[in-house]
Z-matrix of the N, CA and C atoms (Angstrom, degrees):
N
C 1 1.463
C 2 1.536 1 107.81
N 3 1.255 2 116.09 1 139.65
C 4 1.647 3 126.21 2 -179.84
C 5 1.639 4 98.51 3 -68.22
N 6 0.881 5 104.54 4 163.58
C 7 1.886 6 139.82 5 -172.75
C 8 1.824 7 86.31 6 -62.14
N 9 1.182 8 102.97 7 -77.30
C 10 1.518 9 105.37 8 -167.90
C 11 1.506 10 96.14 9 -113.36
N 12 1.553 11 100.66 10 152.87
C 13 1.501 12 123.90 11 171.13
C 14 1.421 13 127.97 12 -115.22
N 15 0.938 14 138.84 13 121.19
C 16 1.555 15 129.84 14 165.16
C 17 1.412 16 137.73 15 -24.53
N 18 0.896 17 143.65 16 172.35
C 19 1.510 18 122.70 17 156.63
C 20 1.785 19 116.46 18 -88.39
N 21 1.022 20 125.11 19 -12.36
C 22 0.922 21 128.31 20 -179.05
C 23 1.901 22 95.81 21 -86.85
N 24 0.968 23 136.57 22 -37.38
C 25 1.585 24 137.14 23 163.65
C 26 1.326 25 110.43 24 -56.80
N 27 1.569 26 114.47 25 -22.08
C 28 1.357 27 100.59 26 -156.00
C 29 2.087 28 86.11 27 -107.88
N 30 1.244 29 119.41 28 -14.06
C 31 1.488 30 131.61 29 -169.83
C 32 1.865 31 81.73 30 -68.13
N 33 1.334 32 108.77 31 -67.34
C 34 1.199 33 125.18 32 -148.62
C 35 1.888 34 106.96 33 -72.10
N 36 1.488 35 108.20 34 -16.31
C 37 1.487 36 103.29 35 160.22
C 38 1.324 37 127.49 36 -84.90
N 39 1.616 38 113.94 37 -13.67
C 40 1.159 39 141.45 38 -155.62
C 41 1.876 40 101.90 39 -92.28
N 42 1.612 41 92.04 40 -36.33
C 43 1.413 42 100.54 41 -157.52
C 44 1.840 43 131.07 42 72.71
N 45 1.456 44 102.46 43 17.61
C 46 1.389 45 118.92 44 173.52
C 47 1.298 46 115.01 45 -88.20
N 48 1.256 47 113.54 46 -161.60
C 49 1.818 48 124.69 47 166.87
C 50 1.389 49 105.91 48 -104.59
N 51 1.119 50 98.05 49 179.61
C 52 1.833 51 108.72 50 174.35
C 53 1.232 52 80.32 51 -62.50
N 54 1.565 53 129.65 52 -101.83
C 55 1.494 54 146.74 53 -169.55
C 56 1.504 55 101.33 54 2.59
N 57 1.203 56 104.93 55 -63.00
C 58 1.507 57 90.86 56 -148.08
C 59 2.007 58 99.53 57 -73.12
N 60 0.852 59 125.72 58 -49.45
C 61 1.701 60 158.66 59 141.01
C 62 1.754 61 84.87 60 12.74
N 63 1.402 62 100.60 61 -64.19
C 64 1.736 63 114.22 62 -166.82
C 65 1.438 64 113.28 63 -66.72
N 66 1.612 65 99.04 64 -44.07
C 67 1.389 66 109.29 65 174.75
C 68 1.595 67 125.16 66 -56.84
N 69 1.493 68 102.48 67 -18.91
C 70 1.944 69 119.31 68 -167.24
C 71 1.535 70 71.88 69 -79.69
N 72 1.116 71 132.82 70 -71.50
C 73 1.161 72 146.46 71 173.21
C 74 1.564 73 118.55 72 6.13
N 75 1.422 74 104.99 73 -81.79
C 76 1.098 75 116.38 74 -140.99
C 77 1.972 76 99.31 75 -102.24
N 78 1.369 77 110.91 76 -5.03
C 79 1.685 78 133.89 77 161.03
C 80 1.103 79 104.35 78 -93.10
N 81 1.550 80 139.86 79 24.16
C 82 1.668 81 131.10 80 159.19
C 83 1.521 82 108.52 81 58.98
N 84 1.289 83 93.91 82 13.05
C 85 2.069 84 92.25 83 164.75
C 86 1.081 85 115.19 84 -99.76
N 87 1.441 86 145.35 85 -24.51
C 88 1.549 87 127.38 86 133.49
C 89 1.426 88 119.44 87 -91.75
N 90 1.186 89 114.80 88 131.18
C 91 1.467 90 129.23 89 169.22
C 92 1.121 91 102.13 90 -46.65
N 93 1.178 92 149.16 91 137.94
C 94 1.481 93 154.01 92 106.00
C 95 1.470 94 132.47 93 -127.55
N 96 1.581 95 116.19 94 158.65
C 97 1.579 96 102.38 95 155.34
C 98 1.600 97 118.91 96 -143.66
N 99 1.404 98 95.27 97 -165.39
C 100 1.603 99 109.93 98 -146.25
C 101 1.653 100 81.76 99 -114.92
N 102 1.892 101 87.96 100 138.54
C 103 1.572 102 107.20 101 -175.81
C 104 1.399 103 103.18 102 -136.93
N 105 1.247 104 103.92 103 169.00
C 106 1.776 105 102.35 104 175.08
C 107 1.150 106 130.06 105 89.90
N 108 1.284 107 134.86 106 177.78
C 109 1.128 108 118.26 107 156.99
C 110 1.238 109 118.37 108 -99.05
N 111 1.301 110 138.26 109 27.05
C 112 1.609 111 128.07 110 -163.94
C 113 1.753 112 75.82 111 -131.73
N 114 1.218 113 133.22 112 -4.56
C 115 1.402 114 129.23 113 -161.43
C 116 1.503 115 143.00 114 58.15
N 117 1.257 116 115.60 115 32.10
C 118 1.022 117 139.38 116 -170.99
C 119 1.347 118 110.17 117 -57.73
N 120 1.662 119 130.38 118 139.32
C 121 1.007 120 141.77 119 173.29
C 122 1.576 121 118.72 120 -89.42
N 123 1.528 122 123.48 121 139.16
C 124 1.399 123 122.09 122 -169.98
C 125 1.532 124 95.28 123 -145.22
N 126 1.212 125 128.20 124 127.30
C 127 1.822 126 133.88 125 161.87
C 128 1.592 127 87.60 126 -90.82
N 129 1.449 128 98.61 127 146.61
C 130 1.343 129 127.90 128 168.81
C 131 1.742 130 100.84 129 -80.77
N 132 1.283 131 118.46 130 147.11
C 133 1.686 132 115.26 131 -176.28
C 134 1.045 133 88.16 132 -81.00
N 135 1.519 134 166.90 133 8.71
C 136 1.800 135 146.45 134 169.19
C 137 1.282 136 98.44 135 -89.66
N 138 1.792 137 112.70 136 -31.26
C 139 1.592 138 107.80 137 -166.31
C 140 1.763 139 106.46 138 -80.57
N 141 1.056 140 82.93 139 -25.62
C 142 1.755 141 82.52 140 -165.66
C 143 1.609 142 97.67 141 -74.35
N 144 1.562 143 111.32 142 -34.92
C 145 1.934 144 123.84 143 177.80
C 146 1.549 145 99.70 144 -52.82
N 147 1.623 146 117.40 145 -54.43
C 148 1.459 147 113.69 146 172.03
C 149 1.402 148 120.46 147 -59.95
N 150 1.267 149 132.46 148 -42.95
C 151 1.291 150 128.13 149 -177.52
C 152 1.715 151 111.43 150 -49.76
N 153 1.760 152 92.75 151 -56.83
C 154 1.788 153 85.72 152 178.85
C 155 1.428 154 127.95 153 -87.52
N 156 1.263 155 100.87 154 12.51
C 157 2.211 156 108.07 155 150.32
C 158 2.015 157 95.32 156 -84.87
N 159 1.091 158 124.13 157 -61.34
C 160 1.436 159 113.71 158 -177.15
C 161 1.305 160 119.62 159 -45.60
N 162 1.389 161 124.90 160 -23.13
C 163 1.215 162 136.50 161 174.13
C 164 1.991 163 113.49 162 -71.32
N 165 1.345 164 88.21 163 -38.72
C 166 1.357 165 87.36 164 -172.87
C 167 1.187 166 120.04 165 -88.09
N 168 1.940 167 109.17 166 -26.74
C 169 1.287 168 99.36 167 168.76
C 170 1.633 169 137.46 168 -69.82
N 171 1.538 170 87.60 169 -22.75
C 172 1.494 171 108.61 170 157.13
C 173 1.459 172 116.88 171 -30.70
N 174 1.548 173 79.79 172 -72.48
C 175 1.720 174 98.93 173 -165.88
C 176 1.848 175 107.49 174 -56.14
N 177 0.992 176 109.52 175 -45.34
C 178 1.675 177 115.33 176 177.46
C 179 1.501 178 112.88 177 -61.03
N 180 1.635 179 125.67 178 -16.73
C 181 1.374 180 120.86 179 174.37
C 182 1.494 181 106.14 180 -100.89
N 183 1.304 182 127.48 181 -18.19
C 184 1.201 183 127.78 182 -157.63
C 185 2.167 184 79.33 183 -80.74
N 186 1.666 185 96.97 184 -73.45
C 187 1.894 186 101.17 185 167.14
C 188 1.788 187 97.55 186 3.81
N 189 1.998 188 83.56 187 -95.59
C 190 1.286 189 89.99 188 -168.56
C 191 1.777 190 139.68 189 -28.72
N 192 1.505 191 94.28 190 -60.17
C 193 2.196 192 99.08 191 162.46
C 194 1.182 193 113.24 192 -49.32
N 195 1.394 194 133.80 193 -35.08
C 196 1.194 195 117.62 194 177.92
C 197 1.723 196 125.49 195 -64.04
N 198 1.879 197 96.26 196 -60.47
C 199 1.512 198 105.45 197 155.64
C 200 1.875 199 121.26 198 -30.55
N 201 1.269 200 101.84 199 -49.53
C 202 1.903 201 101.48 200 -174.39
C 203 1.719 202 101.23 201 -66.65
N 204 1.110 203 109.58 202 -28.58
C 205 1.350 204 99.89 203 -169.25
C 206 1.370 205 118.71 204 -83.03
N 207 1.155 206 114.79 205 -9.23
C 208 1.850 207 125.38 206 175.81
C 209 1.357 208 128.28 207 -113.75
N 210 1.885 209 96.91 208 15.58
C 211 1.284 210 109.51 209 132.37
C 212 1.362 211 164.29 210 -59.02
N 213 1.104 212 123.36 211 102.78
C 214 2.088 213 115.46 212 173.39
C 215 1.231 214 116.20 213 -19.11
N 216 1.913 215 101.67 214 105.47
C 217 1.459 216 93.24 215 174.54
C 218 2.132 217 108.03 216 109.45
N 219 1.338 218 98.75 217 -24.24
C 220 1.281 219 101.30 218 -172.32
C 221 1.762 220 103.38 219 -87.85
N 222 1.123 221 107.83 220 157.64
C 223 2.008 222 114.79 221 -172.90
C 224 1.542 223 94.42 222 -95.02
N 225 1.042 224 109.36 223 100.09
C 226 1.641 225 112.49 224 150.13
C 227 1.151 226 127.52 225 -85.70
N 228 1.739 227 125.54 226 172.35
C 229 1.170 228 127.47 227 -178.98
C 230 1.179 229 122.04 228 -74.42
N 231 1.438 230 99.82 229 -26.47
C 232 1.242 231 126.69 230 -174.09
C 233 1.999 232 114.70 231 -64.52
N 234 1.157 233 95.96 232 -34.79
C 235 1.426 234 102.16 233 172.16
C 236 1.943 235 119.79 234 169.34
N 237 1.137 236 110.27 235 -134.29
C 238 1.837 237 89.97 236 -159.57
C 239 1.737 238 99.05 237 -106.66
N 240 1.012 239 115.77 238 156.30
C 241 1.535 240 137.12 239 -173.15
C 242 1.523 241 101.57 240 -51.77
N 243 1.660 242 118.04 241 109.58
C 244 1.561 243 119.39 242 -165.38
C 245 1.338 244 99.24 243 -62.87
N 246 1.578 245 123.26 244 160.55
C 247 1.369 246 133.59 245 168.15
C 248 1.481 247 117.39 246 -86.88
């Protein structure tokens, strides 16, 4: 894999759109920057390697809160801490 990727390389590993790709973008959830003169966007391959560990650890705590919460005994939103 090259040093830096496009966003359109990085849409298409992702399985997103440009749009959305731009949007990771442009909310400081993928690192990247703008080169050139036409301003072109490039992720570095470590940043984009970090983004999808941040993604997962995400994803593995979000799992987890859900799991704690549909426990016996646990306070949901849903209503009061079972007996």
């Amino acid at each position: 894999m090259p040093r830096f990727l496009t966003l359109a390389d990085v849409a298409e590993q992702l399985q997103l759109s440009a749009a959305a790709t731009y949007a990771l973008v442009r909310s400081g959830e993928l690192a990247a920057i703008q080169i050139g003169g036409r301003g072109q966007w490039r992720v570095e391959e470590t940043k984009f390697e970090d983004f999808i560990q941040r993604r997962y650890a995400a994803t593995e705590q979000l799992l987890a809160d859900s799991k704690a919460a549909h426990l016996p005994g646990t306070k949901t939103s849903a209503g009061p801490v079972d007996s």
